[in-house]
N, C-alpha and C positions, 0 to 999 in steps of 0.2 A: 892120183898119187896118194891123194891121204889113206883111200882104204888099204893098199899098200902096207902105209905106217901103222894102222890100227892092227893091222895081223899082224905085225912083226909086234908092234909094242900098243899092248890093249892100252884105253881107256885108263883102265884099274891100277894099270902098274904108273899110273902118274894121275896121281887123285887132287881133287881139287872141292872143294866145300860147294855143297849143295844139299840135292833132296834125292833119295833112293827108296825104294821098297823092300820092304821083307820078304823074303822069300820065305824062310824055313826059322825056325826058334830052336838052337841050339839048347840040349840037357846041361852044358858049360856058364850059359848063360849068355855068349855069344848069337848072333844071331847071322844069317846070309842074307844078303839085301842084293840085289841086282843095280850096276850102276852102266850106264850106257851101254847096256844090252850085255855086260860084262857080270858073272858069277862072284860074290867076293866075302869072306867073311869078316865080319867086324866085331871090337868089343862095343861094350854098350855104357853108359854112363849110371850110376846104381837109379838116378831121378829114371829112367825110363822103366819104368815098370811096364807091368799088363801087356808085356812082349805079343803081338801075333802077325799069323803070315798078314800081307796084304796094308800093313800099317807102310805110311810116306813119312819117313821118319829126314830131320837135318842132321847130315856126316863132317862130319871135316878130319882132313888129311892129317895121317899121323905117321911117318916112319915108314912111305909106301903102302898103306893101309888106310883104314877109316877109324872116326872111334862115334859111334850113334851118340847123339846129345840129347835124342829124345823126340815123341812123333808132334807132327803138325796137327793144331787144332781145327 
């Protein structure tokens, strides 16, 4: 049944604070992070510098969204 609920309603559209990966570095400054196999774009916090793909960065939920707080050392 859950997988069910996951295609009707991803992961993404009900966020919850954790760790996700970069996908892509947005020219915005935003960047795409994949979260439970989920697509999703995020802003990013100005402390996260040196944006790249492949960074495990910590999100937490904003407004149905994420906002990056900056990657794991």
């Amino acid at each position: 049944m859950s997988e069910l609920i996951d295609q009707i309603m991803p992961r993404s559209s009900n966020p919850t604070a954790g760790s996700a990966v970069v996908a892509a570095v947005n020219a915005d400054g935003t960047v795409d992070i994949t979260v439970a196999g989920a697509a999703v774009t995020a802003a990013c916090m100005e402390a996260y510098t040196d944006r790249a793909i492949g960074d495990v960065v910590f999100v937490i939920p904003v407004r149905g969204g994420y906002v990056v707080q900056g990657r794991f050392g």
